[in-house]
C-alpha positions in Angstrom: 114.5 -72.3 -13.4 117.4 -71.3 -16.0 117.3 -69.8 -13.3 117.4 -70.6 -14.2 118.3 -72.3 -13.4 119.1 -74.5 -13.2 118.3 -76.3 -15.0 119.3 -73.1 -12.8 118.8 -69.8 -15.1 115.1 -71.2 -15.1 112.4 -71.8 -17.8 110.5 -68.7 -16.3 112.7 -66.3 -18.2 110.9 -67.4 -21.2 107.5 -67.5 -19.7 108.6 -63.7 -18.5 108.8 -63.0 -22.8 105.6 -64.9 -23.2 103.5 -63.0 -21.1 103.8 -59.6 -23.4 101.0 -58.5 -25.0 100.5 -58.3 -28.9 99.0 -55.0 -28.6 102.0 -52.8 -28.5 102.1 -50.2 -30.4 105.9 -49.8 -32.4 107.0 -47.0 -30.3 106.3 -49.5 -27.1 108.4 -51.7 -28.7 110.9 -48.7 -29.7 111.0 -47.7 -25.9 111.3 -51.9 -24.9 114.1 -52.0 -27.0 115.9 -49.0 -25.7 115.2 -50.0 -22.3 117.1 -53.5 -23.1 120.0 -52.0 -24.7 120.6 -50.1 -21.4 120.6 -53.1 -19.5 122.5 -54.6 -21.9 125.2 -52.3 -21.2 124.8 -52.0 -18.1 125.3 -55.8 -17.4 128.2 -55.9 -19.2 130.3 -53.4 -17.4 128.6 -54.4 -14.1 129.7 -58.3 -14.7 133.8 -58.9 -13.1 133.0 -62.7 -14.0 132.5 -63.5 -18.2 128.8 -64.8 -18.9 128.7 -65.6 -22.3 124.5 -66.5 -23.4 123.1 -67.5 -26.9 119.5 -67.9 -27.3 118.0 -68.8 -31.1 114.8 -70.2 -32.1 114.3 -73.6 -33.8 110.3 -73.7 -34.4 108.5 -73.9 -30.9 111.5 -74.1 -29.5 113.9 -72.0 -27.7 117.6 -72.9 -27.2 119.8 -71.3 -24.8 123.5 -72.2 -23.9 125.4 -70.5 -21.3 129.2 -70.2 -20.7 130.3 -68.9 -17.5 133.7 -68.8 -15.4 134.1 -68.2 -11.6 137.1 -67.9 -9.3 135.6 -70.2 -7.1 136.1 -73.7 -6.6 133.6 -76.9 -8.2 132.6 -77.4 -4.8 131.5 -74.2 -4.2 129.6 -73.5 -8.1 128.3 -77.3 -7.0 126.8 -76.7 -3.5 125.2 -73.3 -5.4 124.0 -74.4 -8.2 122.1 -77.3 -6.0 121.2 -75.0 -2.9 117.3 -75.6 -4.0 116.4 -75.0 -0.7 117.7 -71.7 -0.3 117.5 -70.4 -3.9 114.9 -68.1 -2.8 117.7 -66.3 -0.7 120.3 -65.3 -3.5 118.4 -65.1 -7.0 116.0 -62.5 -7.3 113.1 -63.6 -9.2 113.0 -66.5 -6.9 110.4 -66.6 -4.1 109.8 -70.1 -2.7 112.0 -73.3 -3.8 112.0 -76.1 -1.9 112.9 -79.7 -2.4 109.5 -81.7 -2.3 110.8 -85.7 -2.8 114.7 -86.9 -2.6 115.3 -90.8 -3.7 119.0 -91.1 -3.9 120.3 -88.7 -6.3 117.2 -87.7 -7.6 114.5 -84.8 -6.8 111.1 -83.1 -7.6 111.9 -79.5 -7.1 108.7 -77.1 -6.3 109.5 -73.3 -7.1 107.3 -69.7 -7.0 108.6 -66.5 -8.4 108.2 -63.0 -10.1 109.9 -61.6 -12.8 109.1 -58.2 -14.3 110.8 -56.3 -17.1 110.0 -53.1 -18.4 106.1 -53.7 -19.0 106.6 -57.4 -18.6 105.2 -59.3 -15.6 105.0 -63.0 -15.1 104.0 -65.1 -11.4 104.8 -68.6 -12.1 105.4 -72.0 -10.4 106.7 -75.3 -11.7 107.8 -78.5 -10.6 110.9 -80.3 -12.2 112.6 -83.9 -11.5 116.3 -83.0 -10.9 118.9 -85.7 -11.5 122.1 -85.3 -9.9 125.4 -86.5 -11.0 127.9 -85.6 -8.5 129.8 -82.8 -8.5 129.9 -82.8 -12.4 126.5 -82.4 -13.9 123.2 -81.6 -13.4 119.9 -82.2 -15.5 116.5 -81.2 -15.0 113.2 -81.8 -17.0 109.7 -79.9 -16.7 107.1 -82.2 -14.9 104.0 -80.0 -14.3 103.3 -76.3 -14.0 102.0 -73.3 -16.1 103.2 -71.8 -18.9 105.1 -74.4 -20.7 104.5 -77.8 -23.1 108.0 -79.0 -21.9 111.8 -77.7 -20.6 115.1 -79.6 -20.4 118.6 -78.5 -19.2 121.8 -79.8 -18.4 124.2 -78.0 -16.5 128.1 -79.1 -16.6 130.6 -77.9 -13.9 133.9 -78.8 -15.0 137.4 -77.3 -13.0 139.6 -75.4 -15.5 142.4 -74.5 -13.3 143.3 -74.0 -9.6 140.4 -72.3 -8.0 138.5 -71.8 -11.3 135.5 -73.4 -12.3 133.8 -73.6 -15.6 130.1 -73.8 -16.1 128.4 -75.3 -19.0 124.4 -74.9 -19.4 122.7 -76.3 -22.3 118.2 -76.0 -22.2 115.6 -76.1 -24.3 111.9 -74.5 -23.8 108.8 -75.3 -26.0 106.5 -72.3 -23.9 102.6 -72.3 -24.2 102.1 -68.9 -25.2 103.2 -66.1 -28.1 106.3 -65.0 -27.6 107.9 -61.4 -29.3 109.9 -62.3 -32.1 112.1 -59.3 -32.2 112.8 -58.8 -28.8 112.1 -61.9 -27.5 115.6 -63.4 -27.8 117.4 -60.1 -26.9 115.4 -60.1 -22.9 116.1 -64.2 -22.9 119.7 -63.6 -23.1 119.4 -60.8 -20.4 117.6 -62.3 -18.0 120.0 -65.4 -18.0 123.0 -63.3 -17.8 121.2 -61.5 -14.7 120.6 -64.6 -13.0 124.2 -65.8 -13.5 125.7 -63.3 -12.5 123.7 -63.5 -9.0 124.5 -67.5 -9.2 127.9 -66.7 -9.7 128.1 -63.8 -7.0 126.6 -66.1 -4.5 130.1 -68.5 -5.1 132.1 -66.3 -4.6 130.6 -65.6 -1.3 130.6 -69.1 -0.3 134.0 -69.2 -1.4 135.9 -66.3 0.6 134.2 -68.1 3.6 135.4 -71.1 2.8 139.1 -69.7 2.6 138.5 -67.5 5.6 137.6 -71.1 7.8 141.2 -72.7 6.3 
C-alpha cells in the first residue's frame, strides 16, 4: 500500500508504526532509534537510484511525498507500479494482492502482508478502489480494512529524459491507532524508501529484458 504503494509504498507502513506499544521503556526507544539510524545508513549507501521521502504530521494525519528517479522507461515504472497481481512477487512486505473487480480503468484491489521492524509487527489487509489514468497517473483511496479511518494517494509517472522516468507520490493516512511521536516519522520514511527501492529494482529488471528482446 505506499507500498506502498501504491497508492504503491502502501498505508501499512503506517499501520506497521501504529502497532508499537506505549509501554517502552526510554532505553527501548534508545535501542529503536539506534537500530533506525543503521538502516538509515545503510539504505542510503545501498540505494544506486535517488529516493527522496518526507513524512510530517498535520493532526490525525500523516503526509508522505515521495520523489524517485529510475533508468527505466514510463512503460516499464508503469507496468510495475500497476502489476497488482504480482506485487506479492517483488515487494517484501507483500503477501497476497490480487485484483478483485476491473470496470474500465477502474479496480478494487484486495492485499495481505507482514511488516516487522525491530520490535514492531503488524498483519494487515485492505481493500482500495484504484483509478487508472494511463500511463501517467495513478490514485487510490482506502475502501475497507483494518487499521485505518481513511488513506489517499496519487502516484505521477512523468518521463524526464531518454530512458529516465520520474516518479511523483503524494498520500495521506488518518490510522486508527497511537502512533510514536518521536520515531514514528523517522520508520515511515524508512519503510517507504525500502519499498521503493524494491519497486524501483523491479524496473530495472523489466527493463534490461525489455532491451535484451530489441
Amino acid at each position: 500500500m505506499t507500498g506502498p504503494a501504491l497508492g504503491i509504498a502502501g498505508p501499512h507502513v503506517i499501520a506497521v508504526i501504529a502497532g508499537a506499544p506505549r509501554s517502552l521503556s526510554p532505553r527501548s526507544w534508545r535501542c529503536a532509534t539506534l537500530c533506525l539510524i543503521a538502516a538509515w545508513a545503510f539504505s542510503m549507501n545501498a540505494d544506486a537510484q535517488p529516493i527522496d521521502v518526507s513524512v510530517r504530521r498535520e493532526g490525525e494525519r500523516v503526509i508522505v511525498d515521495v520523489s524517485a528517479r529510475v533508468a527505466a522507461d514510463s512503460e516499464q515504472a508503469w507496468s510495475t507500479l500497476t502489476d497488482f497481481d504480482h506485487m506479492a512477487e517483488f515487494l517484501s512486505d507483500i503477501k497476497s494482492s490480487t485484483v478483485i473487480a476491473r470496470e474500465g480503468a477502474r479496480l478494487k484491489v484486495r492485499q495481505t502482508g507482514e511488516s516487522r521492524r525491530g520490535f514492531l509487527h503488524f498483519s494487515f489487509e485492505a481493500i482500495r478502489d484504484v483509478e487508472l489514468l494511463p500511463e501517467r497517473e495513478i490514485r487510490s483511496r482506502f475502501l475497507s480494512g483494518s487499521g485505518f479511518k481513511s488513506f489517499e494517494f496519487v502516484t505521477r509517472i512523468i518521463p524526464v529524459g531518454k530512458g529516465v522516468t520520474a516518479i511523483l507520490q503524494h498520500g495521506e493516512y488518518a490510522p486508527t491507532a497511537w502512533v510514536p511521536p518521536v520515531i514514528g516519522a523517522s520508520l515511515i520514511e524508512d519503510e517507504t524508501r525500502k519499498q521503493y527501492g524494491e519497486l524501483i529494482a523491479e524496473m530495472l529488471r523489466r527493463q534490461a529484458g525489455a532491451s535484451q528482446k530489441r
